[in-house]
TINU-481623 format. One record per residue (C-alpha): residue in three letters; residue number from 1; x negated, y, z negated. Coordinates in steps of 0.25 Angstrom, whole numbers, padded with zeros to 4 digits, always signed. Example, Ala and Ser with C-alpha at 12.3 -4.5 7.8 and 13.67 -1.06 7.14 Angstrom:
# TINU-481623
["ALA" 1 [-0049 -0018 -0031]]
["SER" 2 [-0055 -0004 -0029]]
END
This chain:
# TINU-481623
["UNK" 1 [+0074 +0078 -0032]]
["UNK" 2 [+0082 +0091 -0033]]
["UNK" 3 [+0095 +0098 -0032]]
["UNK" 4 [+0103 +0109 -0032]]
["UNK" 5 [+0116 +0111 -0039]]
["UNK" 6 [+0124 +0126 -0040]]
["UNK" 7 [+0135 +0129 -0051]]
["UNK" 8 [+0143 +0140 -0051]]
["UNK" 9 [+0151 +0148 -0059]]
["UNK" 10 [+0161 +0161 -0060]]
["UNK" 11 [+0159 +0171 -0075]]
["UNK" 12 [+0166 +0183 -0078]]
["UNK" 13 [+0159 +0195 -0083]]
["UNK" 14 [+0161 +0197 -0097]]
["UNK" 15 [+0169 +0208 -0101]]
["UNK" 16 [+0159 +0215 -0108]]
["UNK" 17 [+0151 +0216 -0092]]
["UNK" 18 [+0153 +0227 -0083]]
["UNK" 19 [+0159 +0220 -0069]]
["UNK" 20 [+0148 +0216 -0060]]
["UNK" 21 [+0146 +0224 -0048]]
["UNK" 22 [+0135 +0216 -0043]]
["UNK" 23 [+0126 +0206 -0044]]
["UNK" 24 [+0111 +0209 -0045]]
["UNK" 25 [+0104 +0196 -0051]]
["UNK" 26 [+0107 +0183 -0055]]
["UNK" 27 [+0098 +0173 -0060]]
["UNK" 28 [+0100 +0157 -0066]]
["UNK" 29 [+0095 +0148 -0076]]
["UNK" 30 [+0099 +0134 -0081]]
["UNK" 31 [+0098 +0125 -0090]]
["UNK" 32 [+0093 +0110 -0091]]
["UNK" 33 [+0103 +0104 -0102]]
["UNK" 34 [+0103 +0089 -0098]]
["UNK" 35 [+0097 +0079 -0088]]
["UNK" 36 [+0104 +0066 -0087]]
["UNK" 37 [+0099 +0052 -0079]]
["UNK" 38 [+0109 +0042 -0076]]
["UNK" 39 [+0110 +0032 -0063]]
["UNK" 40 [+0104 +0038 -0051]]
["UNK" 41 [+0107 +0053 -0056]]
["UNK" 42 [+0101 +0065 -0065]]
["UNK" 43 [+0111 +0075 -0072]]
["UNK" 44 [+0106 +0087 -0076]]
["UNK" 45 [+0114 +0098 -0084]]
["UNK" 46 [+0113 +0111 -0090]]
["UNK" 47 [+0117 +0126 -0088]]
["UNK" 48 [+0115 +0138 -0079]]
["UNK" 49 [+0114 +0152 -0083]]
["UNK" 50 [+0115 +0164 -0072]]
["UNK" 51 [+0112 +0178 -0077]]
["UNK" 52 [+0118 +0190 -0069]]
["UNK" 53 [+0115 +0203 -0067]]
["UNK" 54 [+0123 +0213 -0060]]
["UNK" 55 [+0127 +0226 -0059]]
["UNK" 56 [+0138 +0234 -0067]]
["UNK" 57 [+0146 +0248 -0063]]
["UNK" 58 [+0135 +0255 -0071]]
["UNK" 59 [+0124 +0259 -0059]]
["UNK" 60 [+0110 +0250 -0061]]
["UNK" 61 [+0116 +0243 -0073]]
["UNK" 62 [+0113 +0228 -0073]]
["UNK" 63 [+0123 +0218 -0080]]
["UNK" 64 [+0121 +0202 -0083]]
["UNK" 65 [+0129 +0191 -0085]]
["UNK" 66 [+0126 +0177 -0088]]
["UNK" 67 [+0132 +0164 -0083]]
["UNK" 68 [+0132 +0150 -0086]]
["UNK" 69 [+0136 +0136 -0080]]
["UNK" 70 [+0132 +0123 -0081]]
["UNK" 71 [+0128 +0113 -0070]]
["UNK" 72 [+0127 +0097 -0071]]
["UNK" 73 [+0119 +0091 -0059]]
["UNK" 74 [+0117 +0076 -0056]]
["UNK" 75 [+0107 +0074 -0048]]
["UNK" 76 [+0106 +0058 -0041]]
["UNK" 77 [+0092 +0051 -0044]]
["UNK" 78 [+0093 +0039 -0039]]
["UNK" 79 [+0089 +0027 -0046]]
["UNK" 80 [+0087 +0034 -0058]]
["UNK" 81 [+0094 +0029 -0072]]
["UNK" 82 [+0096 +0031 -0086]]
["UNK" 83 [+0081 +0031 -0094]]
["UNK" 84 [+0076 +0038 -0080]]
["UNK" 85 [+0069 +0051 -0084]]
["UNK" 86 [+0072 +0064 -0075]]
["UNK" 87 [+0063 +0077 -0073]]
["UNK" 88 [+0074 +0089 -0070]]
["UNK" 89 [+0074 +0102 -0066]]
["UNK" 90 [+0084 +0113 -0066]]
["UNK" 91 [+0084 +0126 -0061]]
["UNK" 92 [+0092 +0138 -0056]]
["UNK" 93 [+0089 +0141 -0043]]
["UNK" 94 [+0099 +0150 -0037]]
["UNK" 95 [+0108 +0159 -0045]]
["UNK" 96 [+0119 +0168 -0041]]
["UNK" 97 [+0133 +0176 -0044]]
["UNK" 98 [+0142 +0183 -0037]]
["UNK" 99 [+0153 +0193 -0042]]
["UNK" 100 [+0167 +0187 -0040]]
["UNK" 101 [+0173 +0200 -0046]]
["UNK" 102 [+0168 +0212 -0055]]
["UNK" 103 [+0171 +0201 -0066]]
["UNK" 104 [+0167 +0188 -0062]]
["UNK" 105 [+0154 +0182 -0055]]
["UNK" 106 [+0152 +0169 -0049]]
["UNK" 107 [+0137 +0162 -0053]]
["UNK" 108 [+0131 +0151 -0046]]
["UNK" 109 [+0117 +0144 -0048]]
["UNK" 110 [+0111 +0134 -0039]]
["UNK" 111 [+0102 +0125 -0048]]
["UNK" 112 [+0090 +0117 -0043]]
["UNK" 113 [+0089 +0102 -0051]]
["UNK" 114 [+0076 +0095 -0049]]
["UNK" 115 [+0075 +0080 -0053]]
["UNK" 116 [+0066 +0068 -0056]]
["UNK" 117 [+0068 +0057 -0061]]
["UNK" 118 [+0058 +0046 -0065]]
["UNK" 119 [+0061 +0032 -0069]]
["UNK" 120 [+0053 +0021 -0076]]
["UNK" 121 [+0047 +0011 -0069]]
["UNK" 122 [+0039 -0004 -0072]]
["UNK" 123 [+0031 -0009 -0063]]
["UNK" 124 [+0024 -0023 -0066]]
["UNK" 125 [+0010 -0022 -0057]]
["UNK" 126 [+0004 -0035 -0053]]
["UNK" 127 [-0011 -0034 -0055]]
["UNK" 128 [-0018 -0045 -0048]]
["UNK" 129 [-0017 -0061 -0043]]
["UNK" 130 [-0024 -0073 -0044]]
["UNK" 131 [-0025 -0087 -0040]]
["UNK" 132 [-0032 -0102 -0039]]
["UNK" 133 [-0045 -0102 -0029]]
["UNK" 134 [-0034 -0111 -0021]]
["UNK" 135 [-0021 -0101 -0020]]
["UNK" 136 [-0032 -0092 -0015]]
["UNK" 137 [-0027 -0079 -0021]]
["UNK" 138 [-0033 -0064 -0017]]
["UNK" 139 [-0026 -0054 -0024]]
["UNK" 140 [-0032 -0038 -0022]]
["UNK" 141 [-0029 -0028 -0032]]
["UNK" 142 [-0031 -0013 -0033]]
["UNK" 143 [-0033 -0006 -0046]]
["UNK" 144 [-0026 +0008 -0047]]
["UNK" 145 [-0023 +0019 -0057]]
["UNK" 146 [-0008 +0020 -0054]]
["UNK" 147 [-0001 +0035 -0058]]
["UNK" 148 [+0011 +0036 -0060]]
["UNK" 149 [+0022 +0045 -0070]]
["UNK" 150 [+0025 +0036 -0083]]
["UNK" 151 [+0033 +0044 -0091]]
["UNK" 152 [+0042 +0058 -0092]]
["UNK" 153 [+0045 +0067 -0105]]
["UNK" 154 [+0052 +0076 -0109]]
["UNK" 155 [+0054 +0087 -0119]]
["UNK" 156 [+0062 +0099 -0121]]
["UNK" 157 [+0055 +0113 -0126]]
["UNK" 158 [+0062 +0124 -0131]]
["UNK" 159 [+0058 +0137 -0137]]
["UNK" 160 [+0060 +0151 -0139]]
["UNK" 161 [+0052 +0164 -0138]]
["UNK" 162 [+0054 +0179 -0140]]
["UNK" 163 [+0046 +0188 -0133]]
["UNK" 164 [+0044 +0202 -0137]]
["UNK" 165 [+0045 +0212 -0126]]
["UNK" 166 [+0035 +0223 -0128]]
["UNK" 167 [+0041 +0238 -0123]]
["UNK" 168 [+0036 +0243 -0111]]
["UNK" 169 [+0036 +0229 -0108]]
["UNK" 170 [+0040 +0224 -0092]]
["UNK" 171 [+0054 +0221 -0099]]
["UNK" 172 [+0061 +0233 -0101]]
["UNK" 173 [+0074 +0237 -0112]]
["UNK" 174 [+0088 +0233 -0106]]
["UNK" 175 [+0081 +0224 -0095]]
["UNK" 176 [+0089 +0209 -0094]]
["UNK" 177 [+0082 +0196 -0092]]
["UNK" 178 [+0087 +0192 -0076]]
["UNK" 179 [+0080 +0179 -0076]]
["UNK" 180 [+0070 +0170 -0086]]
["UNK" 181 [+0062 +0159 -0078]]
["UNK" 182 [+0052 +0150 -0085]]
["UNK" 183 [+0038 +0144 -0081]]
["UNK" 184 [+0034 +0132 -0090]]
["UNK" 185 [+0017 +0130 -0092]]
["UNK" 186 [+0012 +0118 -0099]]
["UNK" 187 [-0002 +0124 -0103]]
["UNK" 188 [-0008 +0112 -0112]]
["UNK" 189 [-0004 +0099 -0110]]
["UNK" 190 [-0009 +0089 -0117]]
["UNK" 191 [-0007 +0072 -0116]]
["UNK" 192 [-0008 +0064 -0127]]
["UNK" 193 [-0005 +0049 -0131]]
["UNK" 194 [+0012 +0051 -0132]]
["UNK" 195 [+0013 +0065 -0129]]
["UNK" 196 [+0009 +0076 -0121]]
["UNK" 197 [+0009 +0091 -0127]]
["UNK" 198 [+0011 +0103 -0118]]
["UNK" 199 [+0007 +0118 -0122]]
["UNK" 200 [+0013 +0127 -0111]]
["UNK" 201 [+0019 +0141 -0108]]
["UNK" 202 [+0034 +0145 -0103]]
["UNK" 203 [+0032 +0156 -0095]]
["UNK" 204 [+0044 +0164 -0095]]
["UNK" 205 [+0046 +0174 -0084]]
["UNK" 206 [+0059 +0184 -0087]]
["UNK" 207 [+0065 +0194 -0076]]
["UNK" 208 [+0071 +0207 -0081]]
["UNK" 209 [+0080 +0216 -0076]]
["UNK" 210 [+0083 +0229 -0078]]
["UNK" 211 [+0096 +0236 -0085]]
["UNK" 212 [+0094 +0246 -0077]]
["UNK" 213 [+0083 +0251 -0064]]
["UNK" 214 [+0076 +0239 -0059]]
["UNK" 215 [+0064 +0235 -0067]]
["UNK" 216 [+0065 +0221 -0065]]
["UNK" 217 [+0056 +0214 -0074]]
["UNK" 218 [+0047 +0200 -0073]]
["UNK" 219 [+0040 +0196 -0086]]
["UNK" 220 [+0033 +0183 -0090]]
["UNK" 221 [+0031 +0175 -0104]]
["UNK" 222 [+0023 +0165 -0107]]
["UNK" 223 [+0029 +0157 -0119]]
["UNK" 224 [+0021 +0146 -0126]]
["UNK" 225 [+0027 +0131 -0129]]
["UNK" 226 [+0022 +0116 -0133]]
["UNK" 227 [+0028 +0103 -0131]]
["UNK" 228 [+0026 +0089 -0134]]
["UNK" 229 [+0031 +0078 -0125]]
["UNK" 230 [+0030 +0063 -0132]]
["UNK" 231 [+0030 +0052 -0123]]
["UNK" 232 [+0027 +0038 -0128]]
["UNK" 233 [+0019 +0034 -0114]]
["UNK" 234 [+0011 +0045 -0112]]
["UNK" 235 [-0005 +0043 -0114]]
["UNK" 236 [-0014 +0054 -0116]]
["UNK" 237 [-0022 +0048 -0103]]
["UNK" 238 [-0008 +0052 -0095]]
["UNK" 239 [-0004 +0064 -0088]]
["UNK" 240 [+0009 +0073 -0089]]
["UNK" 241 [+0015 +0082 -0079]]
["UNK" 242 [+0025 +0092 -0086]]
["UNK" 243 [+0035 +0098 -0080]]
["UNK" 244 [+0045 +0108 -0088]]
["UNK" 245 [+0058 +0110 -0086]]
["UNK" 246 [+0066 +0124 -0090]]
["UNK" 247 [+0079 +0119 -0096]]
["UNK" 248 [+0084 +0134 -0101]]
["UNK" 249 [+0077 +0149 -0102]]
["UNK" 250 [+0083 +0159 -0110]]
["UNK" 251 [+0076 +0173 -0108]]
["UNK" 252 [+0083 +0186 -0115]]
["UNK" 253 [+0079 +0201 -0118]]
["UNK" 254 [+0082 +0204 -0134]]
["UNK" 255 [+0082 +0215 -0143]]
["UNK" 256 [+0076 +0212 -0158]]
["UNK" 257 [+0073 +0221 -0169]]
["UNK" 258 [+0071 +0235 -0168]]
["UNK" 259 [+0072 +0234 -0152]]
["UNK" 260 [+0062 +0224 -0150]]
["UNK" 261 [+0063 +0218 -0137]]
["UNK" 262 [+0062 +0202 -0134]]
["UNK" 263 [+0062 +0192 -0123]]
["UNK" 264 [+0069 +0180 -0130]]
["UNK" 265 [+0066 +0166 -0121]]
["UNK" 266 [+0073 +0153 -0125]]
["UNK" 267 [+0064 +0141 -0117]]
["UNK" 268 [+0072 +0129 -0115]]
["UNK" 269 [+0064 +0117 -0107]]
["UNK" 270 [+0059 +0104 -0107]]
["UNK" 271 [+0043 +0097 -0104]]
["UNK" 272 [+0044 +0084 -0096]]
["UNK" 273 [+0030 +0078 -0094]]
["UNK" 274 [+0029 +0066 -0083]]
["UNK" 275 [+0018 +0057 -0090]]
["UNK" 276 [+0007 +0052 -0078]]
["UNK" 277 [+0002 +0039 -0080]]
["UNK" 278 [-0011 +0033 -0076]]
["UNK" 279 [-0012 +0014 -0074]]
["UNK" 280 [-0023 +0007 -0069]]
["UNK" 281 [-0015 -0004 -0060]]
["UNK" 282 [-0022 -0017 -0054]]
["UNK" 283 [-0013 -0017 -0041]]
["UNK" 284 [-0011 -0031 -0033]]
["UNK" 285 [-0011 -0027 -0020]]
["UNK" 286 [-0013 -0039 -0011]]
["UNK" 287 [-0013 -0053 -0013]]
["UNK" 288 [-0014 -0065 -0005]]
["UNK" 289 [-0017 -0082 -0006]]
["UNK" 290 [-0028 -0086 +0004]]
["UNK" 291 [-0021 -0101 +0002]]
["UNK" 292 [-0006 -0100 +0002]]
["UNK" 293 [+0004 -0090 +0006]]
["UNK" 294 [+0008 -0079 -0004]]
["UNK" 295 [+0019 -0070 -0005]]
["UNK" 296 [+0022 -0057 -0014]]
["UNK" 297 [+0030 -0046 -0018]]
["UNK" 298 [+0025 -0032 -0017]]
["UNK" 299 [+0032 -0019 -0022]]
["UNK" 300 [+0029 -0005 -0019]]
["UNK" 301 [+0026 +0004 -0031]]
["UNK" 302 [+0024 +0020 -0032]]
["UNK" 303 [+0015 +0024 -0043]]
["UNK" 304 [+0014 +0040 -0047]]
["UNK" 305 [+0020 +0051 -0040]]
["UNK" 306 [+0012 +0057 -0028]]
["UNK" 307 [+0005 +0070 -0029]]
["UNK" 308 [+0013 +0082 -0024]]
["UNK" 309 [+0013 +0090 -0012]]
["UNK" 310 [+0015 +0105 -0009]]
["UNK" 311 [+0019 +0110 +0003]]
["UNK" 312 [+0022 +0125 +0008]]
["UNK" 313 [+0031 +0131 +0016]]
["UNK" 314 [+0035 +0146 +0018]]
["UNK" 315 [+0047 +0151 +0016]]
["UNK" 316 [+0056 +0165 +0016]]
["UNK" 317 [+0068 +0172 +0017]]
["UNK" 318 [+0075 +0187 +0017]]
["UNK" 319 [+0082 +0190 +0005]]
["UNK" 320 [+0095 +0199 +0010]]
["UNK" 321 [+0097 +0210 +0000]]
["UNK" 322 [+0112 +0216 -0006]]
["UNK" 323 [+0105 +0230 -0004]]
["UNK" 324 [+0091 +0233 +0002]]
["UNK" 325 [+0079 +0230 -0007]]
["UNK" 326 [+0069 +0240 -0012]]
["UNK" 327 [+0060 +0232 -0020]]
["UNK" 328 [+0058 +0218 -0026]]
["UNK" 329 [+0057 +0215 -0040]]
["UNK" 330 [+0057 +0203 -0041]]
["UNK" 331 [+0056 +0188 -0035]]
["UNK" 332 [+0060 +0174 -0038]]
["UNK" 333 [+0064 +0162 -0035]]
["UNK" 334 [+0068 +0147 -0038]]
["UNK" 335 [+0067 +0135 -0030]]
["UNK" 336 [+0068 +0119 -0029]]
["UNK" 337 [+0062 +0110 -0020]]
["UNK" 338 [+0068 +0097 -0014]]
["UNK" 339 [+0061 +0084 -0005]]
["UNK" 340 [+0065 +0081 +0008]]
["UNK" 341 [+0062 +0071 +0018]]
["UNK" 342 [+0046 +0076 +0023]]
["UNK" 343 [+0050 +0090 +0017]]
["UNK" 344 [+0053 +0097 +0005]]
["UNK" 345 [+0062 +0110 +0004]]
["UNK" 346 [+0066 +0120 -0007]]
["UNK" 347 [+0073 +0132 -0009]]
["UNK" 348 [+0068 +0144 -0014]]
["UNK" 349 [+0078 +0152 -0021]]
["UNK" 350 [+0072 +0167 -0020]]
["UNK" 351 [+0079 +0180 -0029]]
["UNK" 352 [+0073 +0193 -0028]]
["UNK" 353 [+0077 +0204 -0036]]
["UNK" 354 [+0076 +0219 -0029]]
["UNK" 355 [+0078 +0233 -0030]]
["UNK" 356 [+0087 +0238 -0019]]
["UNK" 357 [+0085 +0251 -0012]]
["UNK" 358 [+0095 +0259 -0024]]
["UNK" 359 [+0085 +0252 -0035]]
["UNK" 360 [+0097 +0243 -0040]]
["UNK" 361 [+0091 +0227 -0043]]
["UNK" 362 [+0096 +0218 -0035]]
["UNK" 363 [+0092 +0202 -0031]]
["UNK" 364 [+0093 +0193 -0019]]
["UNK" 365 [+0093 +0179 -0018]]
["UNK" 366 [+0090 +0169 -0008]]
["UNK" 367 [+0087 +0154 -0007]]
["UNK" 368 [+0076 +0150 +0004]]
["UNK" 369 [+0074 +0135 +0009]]
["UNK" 370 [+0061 +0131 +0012]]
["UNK" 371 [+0056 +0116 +0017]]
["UNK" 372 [+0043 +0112 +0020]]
["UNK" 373 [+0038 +0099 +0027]]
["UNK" 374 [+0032 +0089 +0015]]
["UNK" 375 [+0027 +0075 +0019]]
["UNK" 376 [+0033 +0063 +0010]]
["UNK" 377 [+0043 +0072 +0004]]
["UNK" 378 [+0056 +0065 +0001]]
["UNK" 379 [+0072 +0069 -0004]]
["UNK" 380 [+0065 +0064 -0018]]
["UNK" 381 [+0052 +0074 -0018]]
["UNK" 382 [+0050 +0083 -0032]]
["UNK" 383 [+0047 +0097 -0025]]
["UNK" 384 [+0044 +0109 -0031]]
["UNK" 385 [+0044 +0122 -0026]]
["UNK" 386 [+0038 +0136 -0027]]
["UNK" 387 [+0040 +0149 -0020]]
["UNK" 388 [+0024 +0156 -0017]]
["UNK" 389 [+0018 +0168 -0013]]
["UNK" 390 [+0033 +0176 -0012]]
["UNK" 391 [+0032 +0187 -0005]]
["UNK" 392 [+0044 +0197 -0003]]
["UNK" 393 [+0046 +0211 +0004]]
["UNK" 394 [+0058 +0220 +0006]]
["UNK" 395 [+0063 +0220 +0023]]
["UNK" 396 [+0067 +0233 +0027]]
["UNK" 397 [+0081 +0229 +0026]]
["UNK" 398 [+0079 +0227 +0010]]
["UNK" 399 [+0081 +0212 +0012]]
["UNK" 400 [+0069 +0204 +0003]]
["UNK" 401 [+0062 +0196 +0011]]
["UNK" 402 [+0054 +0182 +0003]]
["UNK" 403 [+0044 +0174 +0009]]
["UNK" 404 [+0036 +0164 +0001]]
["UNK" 405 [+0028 +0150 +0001]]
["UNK" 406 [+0038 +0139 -0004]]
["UNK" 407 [+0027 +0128 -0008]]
["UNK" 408 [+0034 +0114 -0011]]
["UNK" 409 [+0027 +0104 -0019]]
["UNK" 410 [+0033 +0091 -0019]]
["UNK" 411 [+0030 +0076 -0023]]
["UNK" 412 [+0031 +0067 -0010]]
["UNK" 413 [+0037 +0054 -0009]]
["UNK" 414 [+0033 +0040 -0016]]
["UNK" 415 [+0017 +0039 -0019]]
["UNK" 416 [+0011 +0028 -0011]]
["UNK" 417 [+0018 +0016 -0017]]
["UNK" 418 [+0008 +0004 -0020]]
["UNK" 419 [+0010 -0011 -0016]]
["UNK" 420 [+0010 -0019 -0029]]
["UNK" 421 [+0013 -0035 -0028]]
["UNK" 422 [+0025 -0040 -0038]]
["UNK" 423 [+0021 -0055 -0036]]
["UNK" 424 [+0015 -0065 -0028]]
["UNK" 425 [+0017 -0078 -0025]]
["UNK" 426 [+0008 -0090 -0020]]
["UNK" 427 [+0014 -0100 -0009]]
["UNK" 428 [+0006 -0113 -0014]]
["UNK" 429 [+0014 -0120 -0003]]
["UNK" 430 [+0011 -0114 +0007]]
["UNK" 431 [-0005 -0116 +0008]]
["UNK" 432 [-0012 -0107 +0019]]
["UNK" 433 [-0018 -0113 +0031]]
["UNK" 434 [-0035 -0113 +0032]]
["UNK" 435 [-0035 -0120 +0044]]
["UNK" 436 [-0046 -0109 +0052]]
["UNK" 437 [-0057 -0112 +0062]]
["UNK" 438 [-0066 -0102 +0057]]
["UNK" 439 [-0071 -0100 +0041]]
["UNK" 440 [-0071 -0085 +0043]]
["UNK" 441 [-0068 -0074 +0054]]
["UNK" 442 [-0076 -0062 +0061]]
["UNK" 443 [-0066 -0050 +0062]]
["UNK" 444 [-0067 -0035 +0061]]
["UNK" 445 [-0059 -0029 +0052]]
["UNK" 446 [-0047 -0018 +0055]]
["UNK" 447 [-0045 -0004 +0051]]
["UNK" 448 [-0038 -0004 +0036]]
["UNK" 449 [-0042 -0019 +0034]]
["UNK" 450 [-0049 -0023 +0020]]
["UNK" 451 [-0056 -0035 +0016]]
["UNK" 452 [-0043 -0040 +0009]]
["UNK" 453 [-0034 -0037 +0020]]
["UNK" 454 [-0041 -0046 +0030]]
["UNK" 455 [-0044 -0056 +0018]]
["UNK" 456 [-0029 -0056 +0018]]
["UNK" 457 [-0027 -0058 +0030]]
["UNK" 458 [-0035 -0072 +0035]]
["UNK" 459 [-0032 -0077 +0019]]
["UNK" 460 [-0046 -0076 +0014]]
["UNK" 461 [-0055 -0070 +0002]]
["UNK" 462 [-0058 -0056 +0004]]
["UNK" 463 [-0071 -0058 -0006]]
["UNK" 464 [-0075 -0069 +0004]]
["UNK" 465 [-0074 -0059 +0016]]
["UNK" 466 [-0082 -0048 +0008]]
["UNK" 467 [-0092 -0056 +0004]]
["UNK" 468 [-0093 -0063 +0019]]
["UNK" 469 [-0094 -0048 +0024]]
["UNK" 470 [-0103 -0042 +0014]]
["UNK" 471 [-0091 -0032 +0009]]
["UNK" 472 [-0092 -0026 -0006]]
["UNK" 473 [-0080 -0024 -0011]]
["UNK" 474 [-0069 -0013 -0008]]
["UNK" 475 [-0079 -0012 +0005]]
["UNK" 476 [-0070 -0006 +0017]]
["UNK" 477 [-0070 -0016 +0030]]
["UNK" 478 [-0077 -0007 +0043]]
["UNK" 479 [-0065 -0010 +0055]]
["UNK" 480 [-0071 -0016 +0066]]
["UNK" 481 [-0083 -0023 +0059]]
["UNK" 482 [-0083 -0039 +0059]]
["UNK" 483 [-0082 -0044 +0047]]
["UNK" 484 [-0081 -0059 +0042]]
["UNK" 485 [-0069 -0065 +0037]]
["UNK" 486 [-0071 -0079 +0030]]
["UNK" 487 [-0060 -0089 +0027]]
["UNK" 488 [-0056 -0096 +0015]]
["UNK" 489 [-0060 -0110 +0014]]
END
């Protein structure tokens, strides 16, 4: 399931700031500090940070200011309780300010929170049944290797690096970080009997801008980390996914030594590896008496998550401009997926950084909706969105113009659930008529009719209809054929 949530707040611009005279660029980040599963709900905590830029009464000179508010959001997961385990998501997709005064800006962030939750479950599976040559007793079962998640863990990472910036490099003396995003890699992983250890990459990509002019800069880093996840249940014949949650980036520009330059990146996150288990199951499926009445209990039981589906859908919009465009330099965009009744739906929050037609930076922002029809979807789905093949161009107004592929890949509703039999229970009083005419009966059989389902059906022994019929087993019945059915005697 996912949310939105949006917190605001007003700052004042230090006194050490020149007064803002207008908002160029605004970007967010947030921080995952504390998840919480109680009765039927999942609290989530933590802190957002907005970075500003604008401009100053000096001509071409960008200004920053930071901001930070925190955010408590209580999300409602039905039936879920203490000892339950939750999967979260945090992240900011829309960030904003606005100038109240040359002295004071209003922030606002819309956060996107994605949950799930998964709870323990025991399930006593009955194998098989059996009986005396008088009660008569067929019982089929079906062998089956049942998938299903049995486990989730968790850990935290955190490490440091310092990059050395070379000169000449794509970032430039006197840029300022405008915006820090992080892809995490798992390029190693490796299961073993109570563990599983994972050697990947954070890919860091930093956005700069420019003091001065409009160089706007896009660098990427690849930084290196391990981690080792313990968990008591897990087999080295199990497999894991890993997913990874961002929890807080910290990117900055510094200066060391004798004018060495560094980008400095403090990665805050954590590993969460959802265990997939693998069980041979000997199923009862059917049971019957071919002497007395019989009665049981049956209970519907889904196994395993059912595999994903990605649907596509295109999408669009113009972006309207403060002044006319000139050129792009550069594109991004967050978004978050939810389920809904046969269709899934997202919004894709776009922000496009441009040079206008007097070569000042500016940035416009929009948020763009998509839906796409999606068979078994559901309120409850996990979808996951990405934003392909973006394409802009400038219109001869100078508004931006975005069009792109939303592709939406989301988990559809409950897998097939099977039939299992809790219990059964033989009516030895009440005995079953045999008063027939005829030892045995010439029928053709239906389309979707077994040997056991006719067996079933006239109270006889479907190992004495197969031999009658000359029928090996798991042999398929041919609709419309004649085949013999003998009686039990």
């Amino acid at each position: 399931m996912s949310r939105e949530h949006e917190e605001s707040t007003d700052i004042i611009v230090p006194d050490v700031c020149p007064d803002t005279l207008g908002i160029v660029y605004v970007d967010g980040s947030c921080t995952l500090r504390e998840k919480q599963v109680g009765a039927g709900t999942v609290t989530v905590s933590g802190d957002i940070f907005i970075r500003v830029f604008y401009e100053s009464e000096e001509p071409g000179r960008l200004c920053t200011l930071s901001g930070q508010m925190p955010y408590t959001v209580t999300l409602d997961a039905p039936g879920a309780g203490t000892g339950d385990k939750a999967l979260v998501s945090v992240r900011v997709l829309e960030a904003g300010a606005s100038a109240l005064n040359p002295r004071k800006l209003s922030l606002r962030a819309a956060l996107g929170v994605e949950l799930r939750v998964f709870q323990p479950t025991e399930l006593t599976i009955t194998e098989g049944a059996s009986g005396s040559a008088e009660e008569g007793i067929h019982a089929r079962t079906v062998s089956e290797v049942w998938r299903y998640p049995g486990d989730l863990v968790e850990k935290k990472l955190a490490f440091n690096e310092e990059i050395r910036l070379p000169d000449g490099g794509p970032i430039a003396e006197g840029d300022r970080v405008a915006a820090g995003d992080l892809i995490w890699q798992a390029d190693d992983i490796r299961v073993l009997e109570g563990k599983v250890m994972v050697r990947g990459s954070a890919v860091v990509t930093v956005l700069c801008l420019p003091e001065m002019g409009s160089a706007v800069s896009e660098s990427r880093y690849k930084l290196p980390f391990s981690v080792l996840l313990e968990c008591d249940s897990l087999s080295e014949h199990d497999s894991v996914d890993l997913r990874f949650q961002t929890l807080q980036l910290d990117t900055q520009l510094v200066t060391r030594g004798e004018g060495e330059r560094f980008l400095y990146c403090s990665i805050f996150g954590a590993a969460a590896a959802l265990v997939n288990k693998e069980r041979p199951v000997n199923r009862l499926e059917d049971i019957y008496s071919t002497a007395f009445g019989l009665t049981y209990d049956t209970a519907e039981v889904t196994i395993g998550l059912p595999e994903p589906r990605t649907v596509c859908q295109e999408g669009g919009a113009t972006l309207e401009t403060m002044s006319p465009a000139r050129r792009i330099c550069h594109v991004s965009w967050k978004g978050q997926g939810r389920g809904q009744s046969g269709s899934v739906a997202g919004c894709f929050c776009f922000k496009i950084i441009y040079e206008d037609v007097d070569g000042r930076i500016c940035s416009v922002s929009r948020r763009i909706e998509v839906e796409a029809v999606a068979e078994g979807a559901g309120p409850g789905s996990h979808v996951a969105v990405e934003a392909q093949g973006i394409e802009t161009l400038i219109d001869s107004a100078g508004a931006v113009q975005v069009s792109f592929t939303a592709a939406f890949t989301y988990q559809p509703g409950a897998a097939v659930p099977y039939t299992c039999i809790k219990s059964a229970s033989l009516q030895a009083d009440k005995p079953l008529g045999r008063a027939r005419d005829a030892s045995l009966v010439l029928r053709a059989p239906e389309e979707g009719e077994s040997v056991w389902s006719i067996a079933k059906q006239y109270r006889t022994d479907p190992a004495a209809i197969r031999s009658a019929n000359g029928l090996p087993e798991d042999t398929p019945l041919l609709p419309g054929k004649l085949m013999i059915i003998p009686f039990v005697q």
